[in-house]
C-alpha positions in Angstrom: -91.0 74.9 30.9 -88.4 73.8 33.4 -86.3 76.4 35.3 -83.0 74.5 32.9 -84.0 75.2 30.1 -85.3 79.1 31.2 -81.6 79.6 32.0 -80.6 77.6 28.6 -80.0 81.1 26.9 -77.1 82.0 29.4 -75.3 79.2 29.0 -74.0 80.0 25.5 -71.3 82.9 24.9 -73.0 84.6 21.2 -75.8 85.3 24.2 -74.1 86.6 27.2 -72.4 89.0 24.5 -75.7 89.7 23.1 -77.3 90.3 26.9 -73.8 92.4 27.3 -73.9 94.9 23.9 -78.1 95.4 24.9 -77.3 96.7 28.1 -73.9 98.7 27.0 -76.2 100.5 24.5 -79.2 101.3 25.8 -78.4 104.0 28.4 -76.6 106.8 25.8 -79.6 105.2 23.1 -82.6 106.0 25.4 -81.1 109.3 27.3 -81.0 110.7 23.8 -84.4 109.5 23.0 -85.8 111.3 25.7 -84.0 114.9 23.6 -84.8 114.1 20.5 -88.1 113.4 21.4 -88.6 116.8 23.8 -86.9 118.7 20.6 -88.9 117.0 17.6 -85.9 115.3 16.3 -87.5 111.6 15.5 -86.5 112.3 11.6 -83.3 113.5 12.2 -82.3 110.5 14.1 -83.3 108.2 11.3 -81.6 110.6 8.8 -78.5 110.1 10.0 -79.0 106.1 10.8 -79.4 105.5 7.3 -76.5 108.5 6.3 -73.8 106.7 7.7 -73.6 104.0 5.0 -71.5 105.4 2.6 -69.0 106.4 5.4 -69.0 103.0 6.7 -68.4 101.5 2.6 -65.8 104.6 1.9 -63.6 104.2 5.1 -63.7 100.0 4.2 -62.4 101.3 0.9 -60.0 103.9 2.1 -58.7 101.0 4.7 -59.8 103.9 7.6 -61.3 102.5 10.5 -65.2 102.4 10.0 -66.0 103.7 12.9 -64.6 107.5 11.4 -66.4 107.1 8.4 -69.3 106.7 9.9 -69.0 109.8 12.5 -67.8 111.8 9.3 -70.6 111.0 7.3 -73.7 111.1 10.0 -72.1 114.7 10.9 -72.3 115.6 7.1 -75.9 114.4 6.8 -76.9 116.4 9.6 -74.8 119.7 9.3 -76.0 119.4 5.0 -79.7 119.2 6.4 -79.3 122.3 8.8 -77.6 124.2 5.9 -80.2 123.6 3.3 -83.4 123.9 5.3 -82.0 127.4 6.8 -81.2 128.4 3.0 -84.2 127.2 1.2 -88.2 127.5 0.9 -88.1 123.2 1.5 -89.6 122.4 5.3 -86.7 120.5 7.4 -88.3 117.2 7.3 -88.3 117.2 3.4 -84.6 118.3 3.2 -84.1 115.4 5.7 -86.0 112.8 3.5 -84.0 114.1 0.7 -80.6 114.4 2.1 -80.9 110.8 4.0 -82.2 109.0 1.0 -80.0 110.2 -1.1 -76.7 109.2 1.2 -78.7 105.8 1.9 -78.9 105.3 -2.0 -74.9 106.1 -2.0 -74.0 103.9 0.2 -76.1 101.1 -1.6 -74.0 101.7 -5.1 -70.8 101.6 -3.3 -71.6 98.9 -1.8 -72.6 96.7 -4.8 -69.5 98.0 -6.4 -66.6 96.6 -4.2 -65.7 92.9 -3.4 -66.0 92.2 0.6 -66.9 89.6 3.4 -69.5 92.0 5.2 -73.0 91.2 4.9 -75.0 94.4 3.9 -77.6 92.5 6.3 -75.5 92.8 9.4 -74.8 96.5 8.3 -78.6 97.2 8.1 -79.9 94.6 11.0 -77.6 94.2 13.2 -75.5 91.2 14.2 -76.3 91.0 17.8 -75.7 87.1 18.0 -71.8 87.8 16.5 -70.7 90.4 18.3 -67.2 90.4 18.3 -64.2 91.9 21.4 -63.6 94.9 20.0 -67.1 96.0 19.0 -68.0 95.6 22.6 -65.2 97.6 23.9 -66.1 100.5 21.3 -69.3 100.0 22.0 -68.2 100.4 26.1 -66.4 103.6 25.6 -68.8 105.6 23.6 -72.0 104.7 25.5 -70.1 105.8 28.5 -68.6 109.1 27.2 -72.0 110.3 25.4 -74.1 109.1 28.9 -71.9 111.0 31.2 -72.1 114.4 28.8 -76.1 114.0 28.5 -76.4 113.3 32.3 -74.0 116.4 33.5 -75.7 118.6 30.7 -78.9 117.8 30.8 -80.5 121.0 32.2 -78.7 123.0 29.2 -79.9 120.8 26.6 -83.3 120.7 27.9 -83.3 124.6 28.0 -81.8 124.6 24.4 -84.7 122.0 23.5 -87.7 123.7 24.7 -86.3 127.6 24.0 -83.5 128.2 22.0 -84.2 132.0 22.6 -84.2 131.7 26.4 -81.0 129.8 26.5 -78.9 132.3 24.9 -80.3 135.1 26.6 -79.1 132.5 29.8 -75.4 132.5 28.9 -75.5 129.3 26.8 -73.3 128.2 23.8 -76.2 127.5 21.7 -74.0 126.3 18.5 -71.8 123.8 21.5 -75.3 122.6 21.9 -76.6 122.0 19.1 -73.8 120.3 17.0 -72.9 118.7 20.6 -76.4 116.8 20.2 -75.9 115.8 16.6 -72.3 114.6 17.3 -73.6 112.6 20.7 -76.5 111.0 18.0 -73.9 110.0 15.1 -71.8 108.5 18.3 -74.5 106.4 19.5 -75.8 105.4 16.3 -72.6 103.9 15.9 -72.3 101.6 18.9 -75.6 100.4 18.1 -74.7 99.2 14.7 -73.2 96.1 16.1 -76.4 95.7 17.9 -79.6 97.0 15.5 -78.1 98.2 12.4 -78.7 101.3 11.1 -82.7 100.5 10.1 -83.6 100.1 13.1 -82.0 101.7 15.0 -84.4 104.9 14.8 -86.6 102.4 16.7 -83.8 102.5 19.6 -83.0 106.3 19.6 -86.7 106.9 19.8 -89.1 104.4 21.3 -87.6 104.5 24.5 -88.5 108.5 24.9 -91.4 108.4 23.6 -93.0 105.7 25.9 -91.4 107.4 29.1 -92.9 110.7 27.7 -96.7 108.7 27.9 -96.0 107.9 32.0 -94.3 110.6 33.3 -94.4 114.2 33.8 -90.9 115.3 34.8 -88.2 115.3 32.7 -85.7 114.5 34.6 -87.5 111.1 35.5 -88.3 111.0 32.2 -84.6 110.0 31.7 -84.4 107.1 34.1 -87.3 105.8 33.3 -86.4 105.8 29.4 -83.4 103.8 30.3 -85.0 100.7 32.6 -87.4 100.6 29.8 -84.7 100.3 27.0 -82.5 98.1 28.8 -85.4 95.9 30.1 -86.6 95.7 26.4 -83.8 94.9 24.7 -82.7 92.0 27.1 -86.2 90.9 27.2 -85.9 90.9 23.4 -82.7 89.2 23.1 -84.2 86.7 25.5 -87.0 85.8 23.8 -85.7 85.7 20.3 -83.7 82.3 21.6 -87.2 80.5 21.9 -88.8 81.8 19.1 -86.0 81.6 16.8 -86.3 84.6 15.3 -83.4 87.8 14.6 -83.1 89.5 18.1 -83.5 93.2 16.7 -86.4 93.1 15.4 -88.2 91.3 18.2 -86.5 94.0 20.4 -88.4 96.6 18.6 -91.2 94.7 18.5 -91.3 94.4 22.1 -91.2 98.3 22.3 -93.6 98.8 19.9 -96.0 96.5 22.2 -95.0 98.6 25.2 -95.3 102.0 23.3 -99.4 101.0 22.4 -99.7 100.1 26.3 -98.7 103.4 27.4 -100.8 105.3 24.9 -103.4 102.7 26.2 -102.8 103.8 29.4 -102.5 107.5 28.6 -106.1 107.4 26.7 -108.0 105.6 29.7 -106.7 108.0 32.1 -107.4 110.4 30.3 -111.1 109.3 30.0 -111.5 108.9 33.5 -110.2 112.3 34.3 -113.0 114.0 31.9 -115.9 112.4 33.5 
């Protein structure tokens, strides 16, 4: 393959806006990856992914920017699920299955039942190839006001994540910290709509953690390294999804999922060696 047409993806603008929203996302989605992971909130990120539906149908409806239906309704999913799994028998990750279903299912009937121009597939997958001005400048400003709260707050909400006990006894606002969190994972499950949708997006807000969890041992390298290998993924994605013709979101978390069994690959041989 000639060096030309290696460089033919970057001559065409739906790509260098593609190449652009990838890296614009990927630091706020893997920082928070790395949380949710340390904290055991994988379901809770998926929750409200799929949540924010019927938000995003209602505020089309209402003629409210979509963008604060969204927020409104990934907030209620997660403040309904703390409510009902502190006030009932049910373990949080059923309430969570229940609560997000049942706002996914929602958002599905109000969908069918209005008349629009947006492609349930774009809301679901992404529409990385058509991402338009203004999605990229929303995008831009949430990605950098989530990044630079996690990155300044870090030490507090890795406290908060490993001993919720030990952090109030510190001084800490736990409640700041905990619907801080959850309001930082609705924001960035919003700029990655234009990017991954809302299915796949748990794929973003969690892959990313997980595999820097497998090679590291500190935390706060943890973080770095969680963002070179979300950004590197989801350009590599992008990338490759020009030559293989194929949607770029899903080959981005394809790509992860090939570098998530390489770690634990990794992980398990070390391991073995270690013990003999």
């Amino acid at each position: 393959m000639s060096f030309e047409t290696l460089m033919l993806p970057f001559q065409f603008a739906f790509m260098q806006n593609a190449f652009l929203i990838a890296l614009i996302v990927s630091v706020p989605s893997a920082l928070l990856s790395c949380f949710l992971v340390m904290k055991g909130w994988a379901l809770m990120g998926d929750a409200v992914s799929h949540a924010v539906l019927p938000g995003i149908v209602l505020a089309y409806i209402l003629g409210a920017p979509l963008i604060i239906g969204a927020f409104i309704a990934g907030m209620t999913c997660a403040l309904t699920t703390g409510y009902l799994s502190a006030n009932c028998r049910v373990k949080q990750d059923t309430v969570m299955g229940v609560v997000f279903s049942g706002m996914f299912g929602l958002g599905i009937v109000l969908y069918v039942s209005i008349e629009t121009n947006a492609h349930l597939d774009h809301i679901l997958f992404g529409n990385i190839l058509g991402v338009e001005p203004h999605e990229l400048w929303t995008a831009s400003i949430i990605s950098i006001g989530v990044s630079l709260i996690l990155i300044l707050k870090w030490k507090d909400w890795l406290l908060h994540s490993f001993d919720p006990i030990q952090a109030r006894t510190s001084g800490l606002r736990i409640n700041f910290l905990h619907y801080g969190l959850l309001a930082a994972l609705s924001l960035t499950i919003i700029a990655i709509l234009s990017a991954a949708g809302l299915i796949l997006a748990i794929s973003l807000l969690i892959a990313p953690g997980a595999i820097s969890f497998l090679l590291v041992r500190k935390f706060s390298t943890m973080l770095w390294v969680s963002v070179i290998i979300c950004s590197s993924s989801m350009l590599f994605g992008t990338y490759i999804s020009f030559f293989l013709d194929s949607a770029p979101a899903p080959t981005i978390v394809l790509v992860m999922t090939i570098l998530f069994i390489t770690a634990l690959a990794k992980k398990q041989i070390n391991s073995s060696r270690s013990s003999v």
